[in-house]
Backbone as a printed PyTorch tensor [residue, N CA C, xyz], in Angstrom:
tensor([[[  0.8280,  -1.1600,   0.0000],
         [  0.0000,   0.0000,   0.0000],
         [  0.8840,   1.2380,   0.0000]],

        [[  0.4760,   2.2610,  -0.8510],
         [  1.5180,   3.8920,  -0.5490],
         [  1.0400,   4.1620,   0.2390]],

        [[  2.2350,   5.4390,   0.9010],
         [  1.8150,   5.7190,   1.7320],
         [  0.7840,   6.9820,   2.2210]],

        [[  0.3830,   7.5660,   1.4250],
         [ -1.0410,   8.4100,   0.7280],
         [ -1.8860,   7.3610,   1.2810]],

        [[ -2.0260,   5.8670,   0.8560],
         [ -3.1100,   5.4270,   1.3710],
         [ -2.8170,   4.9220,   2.8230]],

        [[ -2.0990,   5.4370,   3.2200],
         [ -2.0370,   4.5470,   4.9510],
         [ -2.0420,   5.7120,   5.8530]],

        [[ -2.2800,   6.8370,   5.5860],
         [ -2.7200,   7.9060,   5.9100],
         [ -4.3870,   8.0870,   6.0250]],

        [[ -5.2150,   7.5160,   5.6140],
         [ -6.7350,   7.2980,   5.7220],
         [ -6.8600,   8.0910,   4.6550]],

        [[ -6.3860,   8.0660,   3.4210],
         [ -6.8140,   9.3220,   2.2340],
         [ -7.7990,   8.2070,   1.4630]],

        [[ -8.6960,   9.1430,   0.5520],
         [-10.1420,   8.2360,  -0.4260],
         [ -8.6980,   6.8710,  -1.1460]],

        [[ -9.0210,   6.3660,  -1.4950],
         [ -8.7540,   4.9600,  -2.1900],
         [ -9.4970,   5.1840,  -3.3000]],

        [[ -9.1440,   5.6470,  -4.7220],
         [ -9.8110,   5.8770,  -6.1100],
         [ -9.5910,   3.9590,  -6.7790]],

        [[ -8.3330,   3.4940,  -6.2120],
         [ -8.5960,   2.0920,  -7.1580],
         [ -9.8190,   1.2290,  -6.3570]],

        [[-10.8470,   1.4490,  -5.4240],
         [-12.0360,   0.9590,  -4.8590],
         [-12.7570,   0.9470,  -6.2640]],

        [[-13.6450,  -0.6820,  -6.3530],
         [-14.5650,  -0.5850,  -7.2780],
         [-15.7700,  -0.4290,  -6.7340]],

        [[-16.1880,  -0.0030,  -5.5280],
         [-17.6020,   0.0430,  -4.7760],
         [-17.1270,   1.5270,  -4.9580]],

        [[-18.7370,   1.7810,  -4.9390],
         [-19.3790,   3.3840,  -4.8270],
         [-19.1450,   4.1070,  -3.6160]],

        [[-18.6120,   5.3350,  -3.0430],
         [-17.8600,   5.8770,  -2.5720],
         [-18.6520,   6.2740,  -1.7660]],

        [[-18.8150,   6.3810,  -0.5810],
         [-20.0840,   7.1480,   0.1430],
         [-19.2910,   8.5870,   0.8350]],

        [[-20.6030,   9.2560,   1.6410],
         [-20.4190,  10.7980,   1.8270],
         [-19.0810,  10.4320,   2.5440]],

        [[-19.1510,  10.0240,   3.6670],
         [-18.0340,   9.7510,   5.0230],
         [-16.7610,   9.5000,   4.5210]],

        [[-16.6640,   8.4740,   3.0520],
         [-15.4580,   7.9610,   2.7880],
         [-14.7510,   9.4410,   2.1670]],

        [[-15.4520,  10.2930,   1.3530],
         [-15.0590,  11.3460,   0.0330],
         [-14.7830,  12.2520,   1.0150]],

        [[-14.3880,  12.7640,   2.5470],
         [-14.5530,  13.5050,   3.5820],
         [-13.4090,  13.5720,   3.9350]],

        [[-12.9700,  12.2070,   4.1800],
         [-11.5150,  12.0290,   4.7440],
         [-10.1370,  12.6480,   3.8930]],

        [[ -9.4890,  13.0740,   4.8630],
         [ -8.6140,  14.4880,   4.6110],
         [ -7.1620,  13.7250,   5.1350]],

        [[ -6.0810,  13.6820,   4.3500],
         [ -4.7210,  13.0660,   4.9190],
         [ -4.7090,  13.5000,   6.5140]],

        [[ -4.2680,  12.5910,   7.1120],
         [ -3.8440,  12.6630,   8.8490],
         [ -2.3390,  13.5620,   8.6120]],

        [[ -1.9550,  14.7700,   9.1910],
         [ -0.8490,  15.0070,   9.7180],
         [ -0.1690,  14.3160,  10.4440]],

        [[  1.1970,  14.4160,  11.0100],
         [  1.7700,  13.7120,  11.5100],
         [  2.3830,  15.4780,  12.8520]],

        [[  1.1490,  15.6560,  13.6970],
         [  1.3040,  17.1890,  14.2090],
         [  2.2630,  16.5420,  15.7410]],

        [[  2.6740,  17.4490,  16.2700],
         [  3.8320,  17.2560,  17.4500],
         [  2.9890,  17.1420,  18.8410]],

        [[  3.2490,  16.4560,  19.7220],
         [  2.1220,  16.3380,  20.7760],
         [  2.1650,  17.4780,  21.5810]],

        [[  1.3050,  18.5560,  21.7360],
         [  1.6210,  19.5850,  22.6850],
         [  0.6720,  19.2260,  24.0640]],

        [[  1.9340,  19.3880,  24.7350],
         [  1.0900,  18.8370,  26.4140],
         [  0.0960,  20.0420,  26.7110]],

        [[ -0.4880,  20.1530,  27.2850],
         [ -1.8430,  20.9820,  28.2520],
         [ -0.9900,  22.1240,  28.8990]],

        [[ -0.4020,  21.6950,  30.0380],
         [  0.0350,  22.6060,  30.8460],
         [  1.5540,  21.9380,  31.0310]],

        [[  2.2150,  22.7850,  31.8070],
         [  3.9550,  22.7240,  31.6240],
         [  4.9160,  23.6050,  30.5420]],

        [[  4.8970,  23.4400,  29.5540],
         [  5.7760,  23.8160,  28.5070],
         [  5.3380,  25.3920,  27.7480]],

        [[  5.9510,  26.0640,  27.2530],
         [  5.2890,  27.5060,  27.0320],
         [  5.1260,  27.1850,  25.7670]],

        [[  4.1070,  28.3500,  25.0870],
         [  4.1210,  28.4290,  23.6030],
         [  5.0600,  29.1730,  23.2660]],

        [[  5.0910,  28.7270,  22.1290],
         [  6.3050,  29.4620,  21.3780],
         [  5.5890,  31.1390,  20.3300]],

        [[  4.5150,  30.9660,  20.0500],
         [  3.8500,  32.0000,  19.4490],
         [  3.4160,  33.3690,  20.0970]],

        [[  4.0360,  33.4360,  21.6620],
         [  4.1770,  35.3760,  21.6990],
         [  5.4550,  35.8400,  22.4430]],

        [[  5.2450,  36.5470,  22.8400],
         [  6.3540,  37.1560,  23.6400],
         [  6.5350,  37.4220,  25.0150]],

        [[  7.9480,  37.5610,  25.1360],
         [  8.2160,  37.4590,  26.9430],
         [  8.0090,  38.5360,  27.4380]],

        [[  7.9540,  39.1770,  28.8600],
         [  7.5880,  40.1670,  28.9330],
         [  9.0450,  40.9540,  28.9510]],

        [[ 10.1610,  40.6510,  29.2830],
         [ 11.5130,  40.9630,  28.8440],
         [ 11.4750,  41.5640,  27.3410]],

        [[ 10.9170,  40.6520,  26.6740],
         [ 10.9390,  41.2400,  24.9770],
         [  9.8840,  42.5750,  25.1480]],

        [[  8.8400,  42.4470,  25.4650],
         [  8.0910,  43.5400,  25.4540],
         [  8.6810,  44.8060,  26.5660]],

        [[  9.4010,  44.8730,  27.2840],
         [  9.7160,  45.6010,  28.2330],
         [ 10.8660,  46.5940,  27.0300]],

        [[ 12.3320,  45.5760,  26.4960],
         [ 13.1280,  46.1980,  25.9480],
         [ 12.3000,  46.9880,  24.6360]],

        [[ 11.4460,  46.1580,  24.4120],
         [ 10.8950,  46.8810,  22.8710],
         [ 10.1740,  48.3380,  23.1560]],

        [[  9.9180,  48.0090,  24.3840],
         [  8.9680,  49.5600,  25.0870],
         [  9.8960,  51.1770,  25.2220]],

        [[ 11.0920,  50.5460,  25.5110],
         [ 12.4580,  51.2470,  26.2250],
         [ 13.1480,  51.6950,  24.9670]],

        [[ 13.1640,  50.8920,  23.9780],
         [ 13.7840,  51.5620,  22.4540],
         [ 12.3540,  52.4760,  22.0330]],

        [[ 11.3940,  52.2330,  21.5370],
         [ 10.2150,  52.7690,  21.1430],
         [ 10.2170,  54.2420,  22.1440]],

        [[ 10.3320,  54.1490,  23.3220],
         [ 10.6430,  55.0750,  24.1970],
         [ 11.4950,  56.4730,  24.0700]],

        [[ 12.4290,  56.2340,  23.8910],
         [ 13.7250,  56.7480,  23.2330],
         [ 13.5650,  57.1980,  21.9950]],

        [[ 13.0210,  56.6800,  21.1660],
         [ 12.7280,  56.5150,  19.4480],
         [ 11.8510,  58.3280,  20.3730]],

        [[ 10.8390,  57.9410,  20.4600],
         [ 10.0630,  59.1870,  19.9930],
         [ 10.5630,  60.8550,  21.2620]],

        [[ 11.1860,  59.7560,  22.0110],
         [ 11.6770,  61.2840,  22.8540],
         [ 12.8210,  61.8770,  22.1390]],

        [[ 13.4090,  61.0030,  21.4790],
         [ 14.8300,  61.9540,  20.1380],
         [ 13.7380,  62.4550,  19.4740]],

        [[ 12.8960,  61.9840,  18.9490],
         [ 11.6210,  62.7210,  17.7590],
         [ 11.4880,  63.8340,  18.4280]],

        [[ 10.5410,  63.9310,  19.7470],
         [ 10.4970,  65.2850,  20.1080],
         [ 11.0020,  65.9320,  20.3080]],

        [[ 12.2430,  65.9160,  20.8230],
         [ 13.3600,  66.7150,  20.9470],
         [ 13.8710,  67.5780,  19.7600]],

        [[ 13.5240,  66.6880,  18.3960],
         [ 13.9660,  67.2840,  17.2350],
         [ 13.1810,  68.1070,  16.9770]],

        [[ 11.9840,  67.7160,  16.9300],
         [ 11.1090,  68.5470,  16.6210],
         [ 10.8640,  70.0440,  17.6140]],

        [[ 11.4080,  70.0060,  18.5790],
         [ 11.0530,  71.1890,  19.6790],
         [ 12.4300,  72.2480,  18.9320]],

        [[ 13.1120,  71.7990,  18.6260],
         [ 14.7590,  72.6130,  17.8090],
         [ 14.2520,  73.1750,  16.5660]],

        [[ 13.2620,  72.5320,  15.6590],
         [ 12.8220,  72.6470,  14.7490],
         [ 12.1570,  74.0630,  14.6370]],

        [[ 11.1580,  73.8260,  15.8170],
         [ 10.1770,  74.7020,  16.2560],
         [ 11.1360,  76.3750,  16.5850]],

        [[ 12.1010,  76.0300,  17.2450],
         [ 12.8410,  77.4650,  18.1580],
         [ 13.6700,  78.0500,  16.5350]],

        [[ 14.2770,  76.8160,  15.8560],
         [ 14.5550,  77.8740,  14.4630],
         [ 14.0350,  78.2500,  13.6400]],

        [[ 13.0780,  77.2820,  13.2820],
         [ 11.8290,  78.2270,  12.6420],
         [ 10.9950,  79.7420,  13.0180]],

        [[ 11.1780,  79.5680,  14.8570],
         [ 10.9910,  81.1590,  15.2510],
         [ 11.8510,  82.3460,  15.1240]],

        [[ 13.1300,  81.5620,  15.0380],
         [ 14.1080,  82.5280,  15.1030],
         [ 14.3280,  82.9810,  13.6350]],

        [[ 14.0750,  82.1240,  12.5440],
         [ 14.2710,  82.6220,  10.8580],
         [ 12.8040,  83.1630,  10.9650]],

        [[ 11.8680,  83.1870,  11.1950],
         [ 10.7590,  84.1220,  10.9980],
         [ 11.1390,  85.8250,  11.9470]],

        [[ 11.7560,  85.8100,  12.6220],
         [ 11.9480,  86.9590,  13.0980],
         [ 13.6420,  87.6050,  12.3960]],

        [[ 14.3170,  86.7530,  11.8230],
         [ 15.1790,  87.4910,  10.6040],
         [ 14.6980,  87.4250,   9.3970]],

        [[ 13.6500,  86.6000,   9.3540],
         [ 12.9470,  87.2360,   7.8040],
         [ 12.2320,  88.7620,   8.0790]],

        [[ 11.6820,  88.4060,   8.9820],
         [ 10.8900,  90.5850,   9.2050],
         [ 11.8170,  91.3020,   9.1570]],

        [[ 13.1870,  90.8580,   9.9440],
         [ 14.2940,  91.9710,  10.1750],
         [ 14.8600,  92.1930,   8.5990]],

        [[ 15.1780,  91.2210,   7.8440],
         [ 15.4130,  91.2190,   6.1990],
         [ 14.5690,  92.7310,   5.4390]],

        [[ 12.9970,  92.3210,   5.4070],
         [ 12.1540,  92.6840,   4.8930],
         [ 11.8860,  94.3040,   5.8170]],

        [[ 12.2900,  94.4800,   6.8790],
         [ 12.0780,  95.7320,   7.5970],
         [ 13.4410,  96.3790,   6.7810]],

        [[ 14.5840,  95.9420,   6.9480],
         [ 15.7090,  96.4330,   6.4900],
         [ 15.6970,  97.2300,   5.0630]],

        [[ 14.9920,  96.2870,   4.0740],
         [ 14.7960,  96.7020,   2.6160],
         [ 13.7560,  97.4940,   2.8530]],

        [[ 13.0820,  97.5590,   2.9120],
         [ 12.0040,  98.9810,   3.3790],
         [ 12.4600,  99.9730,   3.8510]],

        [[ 13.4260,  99.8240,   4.4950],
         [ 13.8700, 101.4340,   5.5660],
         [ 14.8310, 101.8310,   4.4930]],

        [[ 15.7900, 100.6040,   3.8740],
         [ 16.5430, 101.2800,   2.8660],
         [ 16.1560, 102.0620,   1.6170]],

        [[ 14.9250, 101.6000,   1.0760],
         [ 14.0790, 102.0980,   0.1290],
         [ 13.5590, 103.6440,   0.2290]],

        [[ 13.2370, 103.6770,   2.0810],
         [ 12.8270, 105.0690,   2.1290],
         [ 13.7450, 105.9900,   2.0760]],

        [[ 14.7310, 105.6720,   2.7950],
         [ 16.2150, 106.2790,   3.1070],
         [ 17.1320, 106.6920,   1.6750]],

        [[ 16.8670, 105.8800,   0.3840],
         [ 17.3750, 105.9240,  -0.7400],
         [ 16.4400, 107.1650,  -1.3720]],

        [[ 15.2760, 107.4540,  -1.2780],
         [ 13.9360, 107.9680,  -2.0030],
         [ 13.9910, 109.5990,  -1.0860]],

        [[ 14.5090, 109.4150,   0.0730],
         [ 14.1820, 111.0750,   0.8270],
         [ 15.2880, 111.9650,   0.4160]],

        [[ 14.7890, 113.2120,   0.1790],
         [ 15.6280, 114.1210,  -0.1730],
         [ 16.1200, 115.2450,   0.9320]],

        [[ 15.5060, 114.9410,   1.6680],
         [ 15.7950, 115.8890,   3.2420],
         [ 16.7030, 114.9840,   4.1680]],

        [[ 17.4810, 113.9840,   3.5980],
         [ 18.6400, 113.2870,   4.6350],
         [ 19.5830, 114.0490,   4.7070]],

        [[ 20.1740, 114.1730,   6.0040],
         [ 21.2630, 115.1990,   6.2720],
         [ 22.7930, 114.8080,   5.0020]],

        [[ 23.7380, 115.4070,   4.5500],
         [ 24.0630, 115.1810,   3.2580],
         [ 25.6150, 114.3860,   4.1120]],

        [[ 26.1390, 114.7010,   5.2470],
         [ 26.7420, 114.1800,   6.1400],
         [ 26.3790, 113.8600,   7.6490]],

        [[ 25.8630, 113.3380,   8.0330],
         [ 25.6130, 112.5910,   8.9510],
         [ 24.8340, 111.3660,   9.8680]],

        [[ 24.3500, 111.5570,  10.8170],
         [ 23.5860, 109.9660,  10.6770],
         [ 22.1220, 110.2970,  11.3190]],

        [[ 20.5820, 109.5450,  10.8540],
         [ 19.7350, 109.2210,  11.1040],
         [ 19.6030, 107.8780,  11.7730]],

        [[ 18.5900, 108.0430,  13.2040],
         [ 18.1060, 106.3480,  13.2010],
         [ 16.3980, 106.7880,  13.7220]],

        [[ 15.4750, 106.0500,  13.8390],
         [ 14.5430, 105.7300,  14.4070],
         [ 14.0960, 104.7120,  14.8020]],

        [[ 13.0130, 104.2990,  15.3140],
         [ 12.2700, 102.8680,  15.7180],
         [ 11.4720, 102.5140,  14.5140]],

        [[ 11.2310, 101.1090,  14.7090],
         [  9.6610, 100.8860,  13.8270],
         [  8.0750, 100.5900,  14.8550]],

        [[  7.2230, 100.7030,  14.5930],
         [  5.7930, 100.5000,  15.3160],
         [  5.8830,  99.0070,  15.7170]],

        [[  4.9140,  99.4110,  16.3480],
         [  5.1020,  97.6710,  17.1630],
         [  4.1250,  96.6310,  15.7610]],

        [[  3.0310,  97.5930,  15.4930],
         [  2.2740,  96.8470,  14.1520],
         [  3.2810,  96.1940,  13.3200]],

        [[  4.3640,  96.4840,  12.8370],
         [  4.8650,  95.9710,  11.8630],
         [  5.6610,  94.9160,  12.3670]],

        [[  6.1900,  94.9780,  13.7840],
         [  7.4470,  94.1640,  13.7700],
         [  6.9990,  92.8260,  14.7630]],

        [[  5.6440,  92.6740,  14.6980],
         [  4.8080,  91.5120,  15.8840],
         [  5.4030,  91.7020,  17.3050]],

        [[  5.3220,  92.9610,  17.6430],
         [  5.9560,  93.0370,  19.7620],
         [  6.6700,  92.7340,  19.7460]],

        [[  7.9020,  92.7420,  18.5040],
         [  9.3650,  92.6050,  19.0740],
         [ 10.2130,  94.1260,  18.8380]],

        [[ 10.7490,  94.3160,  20.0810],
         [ 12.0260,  96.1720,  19.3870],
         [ 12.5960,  95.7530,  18.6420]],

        [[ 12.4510,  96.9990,  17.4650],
         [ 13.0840,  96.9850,  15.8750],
         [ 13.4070,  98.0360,  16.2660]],

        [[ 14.6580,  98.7900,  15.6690],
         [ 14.9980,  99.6360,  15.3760],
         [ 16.1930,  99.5980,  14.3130]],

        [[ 16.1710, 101.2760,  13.9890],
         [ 17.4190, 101.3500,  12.4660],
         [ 18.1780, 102.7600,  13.0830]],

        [[ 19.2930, 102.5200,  12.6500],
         [ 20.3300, 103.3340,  12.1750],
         [ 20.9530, 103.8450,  11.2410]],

        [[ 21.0740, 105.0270,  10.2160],
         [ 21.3140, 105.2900,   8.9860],
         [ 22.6760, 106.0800,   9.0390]],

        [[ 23.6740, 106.0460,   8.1680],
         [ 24.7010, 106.9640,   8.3690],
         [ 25.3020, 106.9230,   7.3770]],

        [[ 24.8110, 108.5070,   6.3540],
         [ 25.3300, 108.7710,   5.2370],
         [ 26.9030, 109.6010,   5.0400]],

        [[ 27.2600, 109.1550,   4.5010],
         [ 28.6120, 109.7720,   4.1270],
         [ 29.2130, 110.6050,   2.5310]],

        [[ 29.6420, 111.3770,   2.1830],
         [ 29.8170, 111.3530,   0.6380],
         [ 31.1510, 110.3800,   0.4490]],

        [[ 30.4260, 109.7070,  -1.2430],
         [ 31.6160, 108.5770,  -1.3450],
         [ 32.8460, 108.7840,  -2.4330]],

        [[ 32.3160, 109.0880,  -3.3240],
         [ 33.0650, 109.6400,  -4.4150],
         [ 33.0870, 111.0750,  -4.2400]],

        [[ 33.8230, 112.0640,  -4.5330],
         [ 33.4710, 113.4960,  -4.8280],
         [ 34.5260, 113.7820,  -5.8830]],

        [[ 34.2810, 114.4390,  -7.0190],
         [ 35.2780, 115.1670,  -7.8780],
         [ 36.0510, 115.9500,  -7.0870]],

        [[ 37.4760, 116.0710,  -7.8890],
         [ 38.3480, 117.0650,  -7.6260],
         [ 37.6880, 118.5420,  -7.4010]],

        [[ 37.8170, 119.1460,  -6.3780],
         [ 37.1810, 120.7530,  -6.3400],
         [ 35.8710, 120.9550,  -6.8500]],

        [[ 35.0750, 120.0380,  -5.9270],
         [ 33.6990, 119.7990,  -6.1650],
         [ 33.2510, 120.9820,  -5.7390]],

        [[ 32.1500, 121.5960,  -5.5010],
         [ 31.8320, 122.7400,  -4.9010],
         [ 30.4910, 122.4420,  -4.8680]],

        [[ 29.6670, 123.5390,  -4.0940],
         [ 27.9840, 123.6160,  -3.9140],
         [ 27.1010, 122.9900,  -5.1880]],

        [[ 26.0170, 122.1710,  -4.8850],
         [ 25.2840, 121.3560,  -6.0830],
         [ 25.9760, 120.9440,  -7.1120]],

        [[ 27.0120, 120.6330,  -7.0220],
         [ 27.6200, 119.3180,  -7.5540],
         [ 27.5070, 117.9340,  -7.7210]],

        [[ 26.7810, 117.1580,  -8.1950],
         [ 26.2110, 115.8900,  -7.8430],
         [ 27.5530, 114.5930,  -7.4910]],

        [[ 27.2850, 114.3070,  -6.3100],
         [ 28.1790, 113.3210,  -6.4940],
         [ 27.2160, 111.9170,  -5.8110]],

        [[ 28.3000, 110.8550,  -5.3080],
         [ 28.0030, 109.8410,  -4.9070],
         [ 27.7560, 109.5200,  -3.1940]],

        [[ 26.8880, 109.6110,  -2.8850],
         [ 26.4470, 109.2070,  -1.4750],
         [ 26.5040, 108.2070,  -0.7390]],

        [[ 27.2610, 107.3820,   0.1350],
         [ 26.8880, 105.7540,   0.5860],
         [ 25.9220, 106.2190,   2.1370]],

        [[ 25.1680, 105.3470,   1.9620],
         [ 24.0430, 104.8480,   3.2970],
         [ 24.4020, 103.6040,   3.6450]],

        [[ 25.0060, 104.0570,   4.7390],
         [ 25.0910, 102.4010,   5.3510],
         [ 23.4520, 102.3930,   6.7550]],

        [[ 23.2670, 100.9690,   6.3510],
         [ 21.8510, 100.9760,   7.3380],
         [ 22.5120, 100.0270,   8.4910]],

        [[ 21.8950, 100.4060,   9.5120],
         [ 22.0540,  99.0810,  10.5600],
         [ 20.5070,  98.8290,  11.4060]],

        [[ 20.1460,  97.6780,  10.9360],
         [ 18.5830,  97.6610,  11.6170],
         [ 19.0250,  96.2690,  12.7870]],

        [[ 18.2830,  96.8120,  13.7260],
         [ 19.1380,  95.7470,  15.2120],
         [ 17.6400,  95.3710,  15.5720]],

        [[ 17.7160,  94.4560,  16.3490],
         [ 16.3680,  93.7340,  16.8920],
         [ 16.3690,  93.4270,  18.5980]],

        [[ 15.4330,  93.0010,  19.0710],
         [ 15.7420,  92.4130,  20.3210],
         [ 14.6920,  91.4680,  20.3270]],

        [[ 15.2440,  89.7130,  20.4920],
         [ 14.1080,  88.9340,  20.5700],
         [ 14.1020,  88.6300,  21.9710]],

        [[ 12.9430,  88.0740,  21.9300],
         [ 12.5160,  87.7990,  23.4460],
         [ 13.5740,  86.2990,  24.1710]],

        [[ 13.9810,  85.5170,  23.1510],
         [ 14.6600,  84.4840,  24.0550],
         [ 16.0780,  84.6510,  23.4010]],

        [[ 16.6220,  85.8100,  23.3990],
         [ 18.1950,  85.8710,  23.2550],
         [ 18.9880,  87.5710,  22.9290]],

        [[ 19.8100,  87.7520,  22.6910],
         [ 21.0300,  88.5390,  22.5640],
         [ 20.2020,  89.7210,  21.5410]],

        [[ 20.7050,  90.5600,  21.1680],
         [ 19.9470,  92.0300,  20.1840],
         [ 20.8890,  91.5600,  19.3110]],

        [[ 20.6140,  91.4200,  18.0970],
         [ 20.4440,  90.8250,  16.7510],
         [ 20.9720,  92.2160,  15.7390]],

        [[ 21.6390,  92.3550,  14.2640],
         [ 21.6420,  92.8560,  14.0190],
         [ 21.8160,  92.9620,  12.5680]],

        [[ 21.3790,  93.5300,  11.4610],
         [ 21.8450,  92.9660,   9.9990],
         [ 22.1040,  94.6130,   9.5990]],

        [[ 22.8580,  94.7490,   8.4260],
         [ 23.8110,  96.3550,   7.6720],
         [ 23.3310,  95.7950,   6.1210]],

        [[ 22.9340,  96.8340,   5.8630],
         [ 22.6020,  96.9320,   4.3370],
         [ 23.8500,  98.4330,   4.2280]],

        [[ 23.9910,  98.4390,   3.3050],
         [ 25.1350,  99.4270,   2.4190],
         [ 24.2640,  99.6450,   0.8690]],

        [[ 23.7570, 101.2600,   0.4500],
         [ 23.7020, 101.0420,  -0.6830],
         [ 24.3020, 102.5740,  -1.2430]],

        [[ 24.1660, 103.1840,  -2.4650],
         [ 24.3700, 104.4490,  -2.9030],
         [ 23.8600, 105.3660,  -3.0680]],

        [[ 23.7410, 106.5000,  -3.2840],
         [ 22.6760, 107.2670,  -4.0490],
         [ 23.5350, 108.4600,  -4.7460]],

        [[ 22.5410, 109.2100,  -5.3810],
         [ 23.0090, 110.2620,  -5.9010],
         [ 22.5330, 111.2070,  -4.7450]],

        [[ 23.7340, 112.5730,  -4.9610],
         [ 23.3030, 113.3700,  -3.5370],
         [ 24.2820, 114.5340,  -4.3330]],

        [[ 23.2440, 115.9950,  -4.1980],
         [ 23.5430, 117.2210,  -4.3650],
         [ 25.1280, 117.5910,  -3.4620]],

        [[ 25.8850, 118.5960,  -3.3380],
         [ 26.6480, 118.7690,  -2.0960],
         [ 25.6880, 120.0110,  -2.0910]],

        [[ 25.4540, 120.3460,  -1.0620],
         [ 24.3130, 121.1060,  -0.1160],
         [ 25.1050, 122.1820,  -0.3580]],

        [[ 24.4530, 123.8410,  -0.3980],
         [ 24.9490, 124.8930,  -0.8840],
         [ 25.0810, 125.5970,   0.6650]],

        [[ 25.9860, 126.2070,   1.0580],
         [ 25.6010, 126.5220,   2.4560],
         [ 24.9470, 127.7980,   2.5390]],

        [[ 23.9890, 128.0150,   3.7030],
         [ 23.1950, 129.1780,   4.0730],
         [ 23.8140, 130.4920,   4.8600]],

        [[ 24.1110, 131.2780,   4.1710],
         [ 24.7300, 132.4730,   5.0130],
         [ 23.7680, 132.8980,   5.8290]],

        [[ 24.7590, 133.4750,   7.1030],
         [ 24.0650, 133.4130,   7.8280],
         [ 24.3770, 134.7260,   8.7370]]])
């Protein structure tokens, strides 16, 4: 006999008609005896395994937050040198455009609290003549430099500060007798 048939499987070389019970039978495994009680399963975990897996997983997301809290403080801190950027080019714009800047010396003011979200902004301007012709004299056009200095103060650190430098054209001022 094979051994397919010594396993209780259907028998097809049978010349009798096959009934429900016989066409049912399913090969016998040959499965491992598992006792009741005594011996552990092998299909979960110890609580050692679950303890260390807790303790890495642990760690795993407290580096996550941690990163993410750094994330958070430079992202505040480049949003408050992007305003200082964007305040800077504005003050320089006005400072380039006014015709009543002293022709040697220095301007500063504040900015409103509206513009700068409740943090102190302030600027410093200090024009100089840069080029001048030989024996330049009264309304003579020459070359002007503006140097800007716009400084900040944030709330969780040191007063901050960025310099724009640009040119202009600038009369030499005729003087007023007096």
């Amino acid at each position: 006999m094979r051994d397919w048939q010594s396993r209780g499987s259907i028998d097809f070389q049978q010349s009798r008609p096959i009934g429900f019970a016989q066409c049912v039978r399913l090969p016998v495994t040959n499965l491992p005896h598992i006792p009741r009680y005594g011996l552990r399963s092998t299909g979960g975990f110890t609580l050692l395994e679950v303890l260390v897996a807790t303790v890495i997983m642990g760690l795993a997301v407290a580096g996550l937050i941690a990163g993410l809290s750094q994330s958070v403080r430079n992202a505040s801190r480049l949003t408050d040198y992007d305003r200082a950027a964007i305040l800077a080019r504005t003050k320089m714009n006005e400072l380039l455009l006014d015709a009543n800047l002293p022709f040697d010396g220095t301007v500063e003011g504040r900015f409103d609290a509206n513009q700068t979200g409740g943090i102190p902004f302030g600027w410093r301007a200090a024009l100089r003549p840069f080029d001048m012709p030989p024996k330049a004299g009264p309304g003579v056009e020459i070359l002007q430099r503006v140097a800007l200095e716009l400084w900040w103060q944030p709330s969780t650190g040191a007063r901050r500060t960025i310099q724009l430098e640009s040119y202009r054209r600038a009369r030499i001022p005729i003087p007023i007798a007096q």
